[in-house]
MMTF fields as JSON, N, C-alpha, C and O atoms, coordinates in Angstrom:
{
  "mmtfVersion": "1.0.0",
  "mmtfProducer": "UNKNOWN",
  "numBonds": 491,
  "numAtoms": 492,
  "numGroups": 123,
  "numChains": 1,
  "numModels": 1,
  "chainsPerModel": [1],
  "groupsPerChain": [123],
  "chainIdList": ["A"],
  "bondAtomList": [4, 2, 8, 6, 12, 10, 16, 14, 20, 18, 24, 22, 28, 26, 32, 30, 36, 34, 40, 38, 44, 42, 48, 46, 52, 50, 56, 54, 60, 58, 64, 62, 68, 66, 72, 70, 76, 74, 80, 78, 84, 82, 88, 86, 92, 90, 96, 94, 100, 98, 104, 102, 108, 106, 112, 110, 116, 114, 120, 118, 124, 122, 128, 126, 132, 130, 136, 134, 140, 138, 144, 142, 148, 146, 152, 150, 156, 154, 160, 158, 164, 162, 168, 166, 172, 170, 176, 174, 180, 178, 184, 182, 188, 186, 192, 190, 196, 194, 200, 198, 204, 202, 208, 206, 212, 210, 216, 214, 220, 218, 224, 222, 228, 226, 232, 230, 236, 234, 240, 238, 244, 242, 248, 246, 252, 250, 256, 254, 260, 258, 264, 262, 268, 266, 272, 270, 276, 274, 280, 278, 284, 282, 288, 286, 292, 290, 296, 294, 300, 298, 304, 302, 308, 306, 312, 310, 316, 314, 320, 318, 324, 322, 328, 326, 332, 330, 336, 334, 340, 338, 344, 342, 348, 346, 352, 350, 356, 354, 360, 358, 364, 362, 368, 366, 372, 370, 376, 374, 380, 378, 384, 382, 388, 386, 392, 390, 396, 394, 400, 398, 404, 402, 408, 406, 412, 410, 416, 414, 420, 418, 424, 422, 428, 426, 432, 430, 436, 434, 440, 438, 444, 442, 448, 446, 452, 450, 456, 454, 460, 458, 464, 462, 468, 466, 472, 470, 476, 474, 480, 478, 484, 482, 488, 486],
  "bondOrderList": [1, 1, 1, 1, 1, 1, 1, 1, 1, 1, 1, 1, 1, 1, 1, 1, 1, 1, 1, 1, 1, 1, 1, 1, 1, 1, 1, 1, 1, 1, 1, 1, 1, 1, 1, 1, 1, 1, 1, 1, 1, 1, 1, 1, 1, 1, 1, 1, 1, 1, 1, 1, 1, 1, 1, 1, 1, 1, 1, 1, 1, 1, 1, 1, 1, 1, 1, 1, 1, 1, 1, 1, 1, 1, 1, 1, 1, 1, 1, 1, 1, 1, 1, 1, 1, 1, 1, 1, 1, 1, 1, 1, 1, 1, 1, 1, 1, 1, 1, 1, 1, 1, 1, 1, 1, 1, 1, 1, 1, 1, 1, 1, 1, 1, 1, 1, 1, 1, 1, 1, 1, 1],
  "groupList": [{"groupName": "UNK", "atomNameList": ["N", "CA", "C", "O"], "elementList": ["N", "C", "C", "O"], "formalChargeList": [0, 0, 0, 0], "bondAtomList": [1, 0, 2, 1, 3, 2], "bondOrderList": [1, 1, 2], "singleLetterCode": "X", "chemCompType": "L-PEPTIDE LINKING"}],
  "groupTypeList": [0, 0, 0, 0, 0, 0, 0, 0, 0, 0, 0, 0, 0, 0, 0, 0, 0, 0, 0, 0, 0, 0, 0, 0, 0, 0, 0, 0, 0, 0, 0, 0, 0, 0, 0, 0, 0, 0, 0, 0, 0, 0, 0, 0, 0, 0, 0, 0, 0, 0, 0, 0, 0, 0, 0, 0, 0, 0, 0, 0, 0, 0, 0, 0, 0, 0, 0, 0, 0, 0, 0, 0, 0, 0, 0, 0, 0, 0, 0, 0, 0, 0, 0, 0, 0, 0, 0, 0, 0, 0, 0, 0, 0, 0, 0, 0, 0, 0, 0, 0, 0, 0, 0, 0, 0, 0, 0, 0, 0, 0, 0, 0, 0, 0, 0, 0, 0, 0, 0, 0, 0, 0, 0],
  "groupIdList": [1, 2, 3, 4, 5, 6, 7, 8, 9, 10, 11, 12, 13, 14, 15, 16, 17, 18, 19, 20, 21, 22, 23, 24, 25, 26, 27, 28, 29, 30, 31, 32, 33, 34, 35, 36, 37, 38, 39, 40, 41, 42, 43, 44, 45, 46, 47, 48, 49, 50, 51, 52, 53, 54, 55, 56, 57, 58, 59, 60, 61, 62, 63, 64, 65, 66, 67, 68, 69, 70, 71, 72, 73, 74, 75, 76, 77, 78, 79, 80, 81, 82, 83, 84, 85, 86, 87, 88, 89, 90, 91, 92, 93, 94, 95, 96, 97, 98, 99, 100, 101, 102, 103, 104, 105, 106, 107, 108, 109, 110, 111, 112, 113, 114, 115, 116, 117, 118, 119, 120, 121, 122, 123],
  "secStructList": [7, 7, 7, 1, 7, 7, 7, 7, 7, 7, 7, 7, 1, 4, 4, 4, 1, 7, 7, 7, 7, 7, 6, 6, 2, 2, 2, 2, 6, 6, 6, 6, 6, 6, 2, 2, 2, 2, 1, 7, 6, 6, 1, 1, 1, 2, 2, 2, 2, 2, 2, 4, 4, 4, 4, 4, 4, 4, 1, 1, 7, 2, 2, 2, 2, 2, 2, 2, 2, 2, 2, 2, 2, 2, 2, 6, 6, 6, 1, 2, 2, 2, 2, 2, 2, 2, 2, 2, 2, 6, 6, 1, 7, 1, 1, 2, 2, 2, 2, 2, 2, 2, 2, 2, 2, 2, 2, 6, 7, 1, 1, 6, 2, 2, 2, 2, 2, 7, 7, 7, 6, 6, 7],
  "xCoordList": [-134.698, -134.447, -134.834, -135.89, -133.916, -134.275, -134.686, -134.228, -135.785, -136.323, -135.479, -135.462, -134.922, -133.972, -135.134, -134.956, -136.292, -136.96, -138.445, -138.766, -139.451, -140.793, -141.331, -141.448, -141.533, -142.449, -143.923, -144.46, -144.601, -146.082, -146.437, -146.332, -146.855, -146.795, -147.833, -148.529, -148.035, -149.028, -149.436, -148.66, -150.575, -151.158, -152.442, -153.586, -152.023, -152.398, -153.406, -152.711, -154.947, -155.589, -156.895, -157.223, -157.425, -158.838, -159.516, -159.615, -159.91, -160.893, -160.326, -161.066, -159.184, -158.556, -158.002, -157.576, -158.073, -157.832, -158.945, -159.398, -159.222, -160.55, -160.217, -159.024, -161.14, -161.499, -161.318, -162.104, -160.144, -160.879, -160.483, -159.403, -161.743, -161.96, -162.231, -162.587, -161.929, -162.428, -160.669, -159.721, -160.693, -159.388, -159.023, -157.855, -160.204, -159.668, -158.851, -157.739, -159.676, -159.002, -157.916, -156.815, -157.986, -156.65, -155.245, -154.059, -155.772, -154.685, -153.999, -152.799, -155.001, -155.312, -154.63, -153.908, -154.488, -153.239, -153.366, -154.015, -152.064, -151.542, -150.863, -151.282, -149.984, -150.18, -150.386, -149.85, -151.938, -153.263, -153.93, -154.659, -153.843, -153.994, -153.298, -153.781, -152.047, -151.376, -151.726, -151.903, -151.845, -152.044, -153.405, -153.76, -154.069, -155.5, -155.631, -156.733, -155.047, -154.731, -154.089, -154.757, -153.251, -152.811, -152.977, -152.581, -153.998, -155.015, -156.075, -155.443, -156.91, -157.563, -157.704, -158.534, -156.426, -156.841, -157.428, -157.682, -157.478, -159.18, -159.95, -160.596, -160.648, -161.644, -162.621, -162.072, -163.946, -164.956, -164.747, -165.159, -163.918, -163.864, -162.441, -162.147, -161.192, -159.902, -159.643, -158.906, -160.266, -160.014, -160.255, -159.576, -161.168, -161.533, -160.514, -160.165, -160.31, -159.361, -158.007, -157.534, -157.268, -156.408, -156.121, -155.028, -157.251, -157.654, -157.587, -156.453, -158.081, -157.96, -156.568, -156.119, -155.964, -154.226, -153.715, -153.038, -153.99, -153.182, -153.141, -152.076, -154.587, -155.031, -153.94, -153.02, -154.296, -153.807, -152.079, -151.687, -151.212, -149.923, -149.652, -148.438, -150.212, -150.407, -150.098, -149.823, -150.322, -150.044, -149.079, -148.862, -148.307, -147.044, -145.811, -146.125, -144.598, -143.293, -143.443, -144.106, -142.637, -142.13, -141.594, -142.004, -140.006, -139.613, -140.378, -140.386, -141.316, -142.441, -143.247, -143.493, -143.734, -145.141, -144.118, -144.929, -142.682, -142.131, -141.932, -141.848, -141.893, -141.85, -142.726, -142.572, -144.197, -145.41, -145.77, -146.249, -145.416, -145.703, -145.296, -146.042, -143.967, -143.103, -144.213, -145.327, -143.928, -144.746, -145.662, -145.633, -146.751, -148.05, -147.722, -147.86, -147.103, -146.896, -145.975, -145.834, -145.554, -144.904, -145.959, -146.14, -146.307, -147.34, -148.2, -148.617, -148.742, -149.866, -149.075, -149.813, -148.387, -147.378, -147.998, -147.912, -148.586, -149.446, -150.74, -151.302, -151.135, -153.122, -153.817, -153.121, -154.939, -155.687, -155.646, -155.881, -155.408, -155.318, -153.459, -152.994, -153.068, -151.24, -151.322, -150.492, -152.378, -152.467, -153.353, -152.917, -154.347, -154.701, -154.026, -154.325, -152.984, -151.999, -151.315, -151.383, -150.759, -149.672, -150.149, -149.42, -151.344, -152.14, -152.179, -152.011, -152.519, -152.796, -151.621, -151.626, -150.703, -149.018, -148.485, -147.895, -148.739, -148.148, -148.424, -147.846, -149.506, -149.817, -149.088, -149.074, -148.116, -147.417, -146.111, -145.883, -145.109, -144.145, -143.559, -142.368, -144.267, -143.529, -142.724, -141.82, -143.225, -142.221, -141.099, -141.068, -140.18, -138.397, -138.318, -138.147, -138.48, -138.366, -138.974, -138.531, -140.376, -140.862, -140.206, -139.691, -140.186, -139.277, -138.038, -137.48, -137.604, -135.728, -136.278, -136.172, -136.883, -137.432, -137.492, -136.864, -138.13, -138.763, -137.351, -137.278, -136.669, -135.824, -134.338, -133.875, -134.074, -133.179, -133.793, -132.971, -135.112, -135.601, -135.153, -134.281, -135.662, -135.519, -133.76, -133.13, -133.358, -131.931, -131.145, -130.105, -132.063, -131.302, -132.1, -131.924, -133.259, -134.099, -133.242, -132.433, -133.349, -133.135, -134.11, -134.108, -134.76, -136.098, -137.535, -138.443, -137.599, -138.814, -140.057, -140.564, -140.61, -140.966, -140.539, -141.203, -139.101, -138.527, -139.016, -139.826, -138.599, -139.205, -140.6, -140.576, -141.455, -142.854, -142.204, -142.114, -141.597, -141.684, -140.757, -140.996, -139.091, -138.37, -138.291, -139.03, -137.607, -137.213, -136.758, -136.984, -136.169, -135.285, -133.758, -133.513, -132.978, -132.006, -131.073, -130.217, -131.113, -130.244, -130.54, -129.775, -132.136, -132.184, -132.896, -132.985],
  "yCoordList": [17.008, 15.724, 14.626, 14.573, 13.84, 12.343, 11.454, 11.193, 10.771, 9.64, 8.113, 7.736, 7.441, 6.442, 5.243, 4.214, 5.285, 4.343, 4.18, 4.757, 3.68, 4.258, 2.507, 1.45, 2.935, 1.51, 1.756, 2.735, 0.656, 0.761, -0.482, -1.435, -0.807, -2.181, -2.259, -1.333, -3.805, -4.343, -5.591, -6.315, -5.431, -5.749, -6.645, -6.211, -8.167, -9.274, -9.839, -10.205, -9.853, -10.453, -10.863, -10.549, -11.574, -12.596, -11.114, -11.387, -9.979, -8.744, -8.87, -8.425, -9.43, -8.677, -10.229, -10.388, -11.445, -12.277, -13.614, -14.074, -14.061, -14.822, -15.996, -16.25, -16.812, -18.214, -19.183, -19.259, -19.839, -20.789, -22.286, -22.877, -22.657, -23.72, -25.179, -26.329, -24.62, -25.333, -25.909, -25.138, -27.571, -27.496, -27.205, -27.193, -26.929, -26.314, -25.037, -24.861, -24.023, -22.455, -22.83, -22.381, -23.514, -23.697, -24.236, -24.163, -24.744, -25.312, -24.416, -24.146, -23.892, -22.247, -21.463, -20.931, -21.009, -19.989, -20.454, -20.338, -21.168, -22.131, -21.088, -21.253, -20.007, -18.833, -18.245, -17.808, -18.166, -17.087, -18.259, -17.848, -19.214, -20.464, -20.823, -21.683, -20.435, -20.605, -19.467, -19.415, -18.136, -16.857, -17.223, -17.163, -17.706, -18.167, -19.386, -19.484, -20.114, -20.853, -20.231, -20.19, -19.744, -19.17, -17.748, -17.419, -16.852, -15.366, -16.72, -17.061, -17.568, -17.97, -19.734, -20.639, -19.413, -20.181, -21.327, -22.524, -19.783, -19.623, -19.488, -18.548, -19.863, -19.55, -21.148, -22.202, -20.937, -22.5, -23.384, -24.543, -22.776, -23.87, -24.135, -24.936, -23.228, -23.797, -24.812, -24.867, -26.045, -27.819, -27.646, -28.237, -26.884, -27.309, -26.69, -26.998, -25.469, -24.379, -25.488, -25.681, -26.306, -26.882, -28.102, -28.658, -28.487, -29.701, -28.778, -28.859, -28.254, -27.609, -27.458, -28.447, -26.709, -26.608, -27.954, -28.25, -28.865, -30.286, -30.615, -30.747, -30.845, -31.481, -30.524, -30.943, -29.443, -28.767, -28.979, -28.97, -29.173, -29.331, -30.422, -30.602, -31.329, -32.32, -32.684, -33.65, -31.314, -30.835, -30.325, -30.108, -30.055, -29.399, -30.046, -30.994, -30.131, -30.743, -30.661, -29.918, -31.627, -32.014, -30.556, -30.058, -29.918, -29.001, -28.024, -27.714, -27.28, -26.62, -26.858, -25.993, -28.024, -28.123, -28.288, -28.508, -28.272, -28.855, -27.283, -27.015, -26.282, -24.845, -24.386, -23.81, -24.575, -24.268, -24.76, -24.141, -26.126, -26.684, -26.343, -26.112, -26.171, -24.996, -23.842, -23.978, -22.749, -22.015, -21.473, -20.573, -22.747, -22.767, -23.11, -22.241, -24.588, -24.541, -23.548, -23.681, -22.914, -22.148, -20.693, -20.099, -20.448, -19.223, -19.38, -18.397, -21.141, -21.071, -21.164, -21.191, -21.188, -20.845, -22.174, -23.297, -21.886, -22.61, -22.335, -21.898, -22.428, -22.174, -23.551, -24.507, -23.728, -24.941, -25.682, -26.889, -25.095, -25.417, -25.821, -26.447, -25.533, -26.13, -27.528, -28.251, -28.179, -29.525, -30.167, -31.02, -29.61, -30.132, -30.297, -31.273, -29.432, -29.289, -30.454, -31.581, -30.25, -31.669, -33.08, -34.071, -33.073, -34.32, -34.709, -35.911, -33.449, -33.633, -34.418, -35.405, -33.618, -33.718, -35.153, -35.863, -35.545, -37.13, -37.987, -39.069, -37.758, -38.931, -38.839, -39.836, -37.507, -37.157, -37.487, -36.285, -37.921, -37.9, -38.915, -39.082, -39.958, -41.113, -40.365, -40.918, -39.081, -38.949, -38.218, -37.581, -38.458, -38.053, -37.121, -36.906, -36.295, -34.635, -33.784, -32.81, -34.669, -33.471, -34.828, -34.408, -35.871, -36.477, -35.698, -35.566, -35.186, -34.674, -33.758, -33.886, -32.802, -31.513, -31.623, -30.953, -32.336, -33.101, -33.893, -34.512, -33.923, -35.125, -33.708, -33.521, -33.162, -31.914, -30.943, -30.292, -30.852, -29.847, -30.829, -30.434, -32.14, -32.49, -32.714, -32.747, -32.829, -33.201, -31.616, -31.484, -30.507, -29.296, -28.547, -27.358, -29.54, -29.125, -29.184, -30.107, -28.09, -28.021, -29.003, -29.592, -28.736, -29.274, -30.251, -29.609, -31.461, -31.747, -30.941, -31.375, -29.449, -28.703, -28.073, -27.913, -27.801, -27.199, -28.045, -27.668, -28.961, -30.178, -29.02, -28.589, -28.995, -28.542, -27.161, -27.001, -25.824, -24.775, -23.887, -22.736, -24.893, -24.111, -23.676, -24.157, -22.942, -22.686, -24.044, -25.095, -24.004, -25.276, -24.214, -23.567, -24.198, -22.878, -23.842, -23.129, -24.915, -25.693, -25.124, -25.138, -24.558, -24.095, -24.624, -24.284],
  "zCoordList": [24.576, 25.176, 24.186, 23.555, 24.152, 23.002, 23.723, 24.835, 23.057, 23.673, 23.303, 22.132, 24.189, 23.462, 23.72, 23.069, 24.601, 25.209, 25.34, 26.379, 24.785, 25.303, 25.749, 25.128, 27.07, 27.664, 27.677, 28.194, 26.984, 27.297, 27.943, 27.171, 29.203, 29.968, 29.32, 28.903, 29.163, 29.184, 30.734, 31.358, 30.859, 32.144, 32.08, 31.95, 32.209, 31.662, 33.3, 34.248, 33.47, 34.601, 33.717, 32.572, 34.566, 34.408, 33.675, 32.479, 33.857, 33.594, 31.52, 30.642, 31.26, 29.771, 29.259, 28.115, 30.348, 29.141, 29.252, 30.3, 27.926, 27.839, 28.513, 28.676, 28.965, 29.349, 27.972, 27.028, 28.139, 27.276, 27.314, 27.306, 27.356, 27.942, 26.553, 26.811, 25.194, 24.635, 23.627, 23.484, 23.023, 23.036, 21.671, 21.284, 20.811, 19.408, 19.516, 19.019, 20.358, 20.436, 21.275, 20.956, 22.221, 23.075, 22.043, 22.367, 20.821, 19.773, 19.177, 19.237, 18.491, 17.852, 18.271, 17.427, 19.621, 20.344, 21.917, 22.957, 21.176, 22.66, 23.365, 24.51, 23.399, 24.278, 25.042, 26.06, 24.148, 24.944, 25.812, 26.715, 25.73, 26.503, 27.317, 28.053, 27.571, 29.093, 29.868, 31.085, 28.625, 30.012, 30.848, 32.025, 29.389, 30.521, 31.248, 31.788, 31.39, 32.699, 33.458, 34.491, 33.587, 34.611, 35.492, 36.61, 34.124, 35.514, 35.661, 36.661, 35.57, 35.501, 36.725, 36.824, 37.378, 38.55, 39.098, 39.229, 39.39, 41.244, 40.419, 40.881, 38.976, 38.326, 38.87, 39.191, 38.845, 38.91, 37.848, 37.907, 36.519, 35.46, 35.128, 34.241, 36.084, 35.837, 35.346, 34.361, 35.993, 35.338, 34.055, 33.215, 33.746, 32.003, 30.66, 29.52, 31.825, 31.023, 31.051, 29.931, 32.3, 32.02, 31.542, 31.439, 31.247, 30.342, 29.074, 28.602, 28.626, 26.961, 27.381, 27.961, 27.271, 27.43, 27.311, 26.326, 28.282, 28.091, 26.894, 26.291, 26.233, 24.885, 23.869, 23.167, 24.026, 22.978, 22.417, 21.251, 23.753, 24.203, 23.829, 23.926, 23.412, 22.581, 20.971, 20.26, 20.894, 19.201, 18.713, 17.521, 19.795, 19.359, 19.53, 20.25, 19.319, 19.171, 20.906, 21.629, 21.153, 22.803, 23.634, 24.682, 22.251, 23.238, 23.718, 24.909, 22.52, 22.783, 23.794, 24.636, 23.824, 24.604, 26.069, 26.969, 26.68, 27.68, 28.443, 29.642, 27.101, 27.718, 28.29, 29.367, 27.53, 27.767, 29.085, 30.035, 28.959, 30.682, 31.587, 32.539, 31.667, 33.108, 32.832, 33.337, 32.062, 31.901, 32.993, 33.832, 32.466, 33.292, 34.354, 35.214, 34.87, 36.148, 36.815, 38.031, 36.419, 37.296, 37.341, 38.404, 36.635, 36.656, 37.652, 38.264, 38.076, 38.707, 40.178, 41.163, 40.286, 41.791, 42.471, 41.973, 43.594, 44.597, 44.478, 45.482, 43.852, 43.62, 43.573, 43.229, 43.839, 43.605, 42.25, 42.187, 41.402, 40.095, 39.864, 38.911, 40.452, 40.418, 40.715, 40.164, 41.676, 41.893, 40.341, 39.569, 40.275, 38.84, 37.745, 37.057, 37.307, 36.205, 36.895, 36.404, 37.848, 38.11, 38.235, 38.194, 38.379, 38.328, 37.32, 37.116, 35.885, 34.575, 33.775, 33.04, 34.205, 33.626, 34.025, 33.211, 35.374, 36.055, 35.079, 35.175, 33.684, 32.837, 31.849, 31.128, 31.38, 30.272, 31.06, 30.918, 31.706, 32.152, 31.484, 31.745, 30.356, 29.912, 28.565, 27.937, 28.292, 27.326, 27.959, 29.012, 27.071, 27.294, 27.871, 29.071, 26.76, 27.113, 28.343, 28.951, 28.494, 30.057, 31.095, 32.131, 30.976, 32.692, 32.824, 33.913, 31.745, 31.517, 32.375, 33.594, 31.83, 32.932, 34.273, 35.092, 34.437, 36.24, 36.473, 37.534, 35.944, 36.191, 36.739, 37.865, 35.739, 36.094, 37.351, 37.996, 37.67, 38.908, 39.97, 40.744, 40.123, 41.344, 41.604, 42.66, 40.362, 41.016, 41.495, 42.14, 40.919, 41.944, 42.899, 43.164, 43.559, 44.156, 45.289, 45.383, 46.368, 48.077, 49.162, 50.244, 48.193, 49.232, 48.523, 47.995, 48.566, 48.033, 47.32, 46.286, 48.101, 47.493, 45.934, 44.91, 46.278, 44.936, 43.851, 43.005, 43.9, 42.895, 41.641, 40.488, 42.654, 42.257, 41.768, 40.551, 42.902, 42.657, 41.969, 41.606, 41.749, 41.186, 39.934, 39.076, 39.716, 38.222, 37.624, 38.223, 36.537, 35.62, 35.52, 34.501, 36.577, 36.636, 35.316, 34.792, 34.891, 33.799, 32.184, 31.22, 32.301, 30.914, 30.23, 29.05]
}
């Protein structure tokens, strides 16, 4: 029998990915910095973890940092920390590129909610 396929999942939670809360490493691997905002929640220092992310998102070209931001918000679904990110983000909306974002969800949103929860089905 030939193997045409070998899957090894990888299996990404708070136990295997670090906290980080600080915004040099969050610069450093902006990434490993959304996964950890997002197993990372319901954590007591989420705010700080998504404050390093903001800062960091900062450093990178618009389209980049506009991916990273769906990203996270969408990773964090409805968690306590989805209101913090969107609180965070309401101050970045003057640039182009993330209102275009917010600007394309709500116009194919169903529902006021969607706004917050959909995909960007435009791309």
């Amino acid at each position: 029998m030939w193997r045409s396929l070998t899957v090894r999942p990888l299996v990404l939670g708070p136990a295997n990915v670090p906290i980080i809360t600080d915004q040099e490493a969050a610069t450093h691997d902006i990434p490993l910095a959304v996964f950890s905002a997002i197993t990372h929640g319901s954590h007591p220092q989420a705010d700080t973890v998504l404050k390093a992310l903001h800062s960091a998102l900062k450093t990178v070209d618009e389209l980049t940092a506009s991916i990273f931001t769906e990203l996270t918000e969408l990773g964090l679904g409805t968690s306590p920390a989805a209101t913090i990110w969107r609180d965070l983000m309401a101050v970045d909306l003057t640039s182009l590129d993330l209102l275009t974002t917010w600007f394309r969800r709500a116009l194919n949103a169903e529902s006021p909610d969607d706004v917050f929860t959909a995909a960007d089905a435009t791309g």
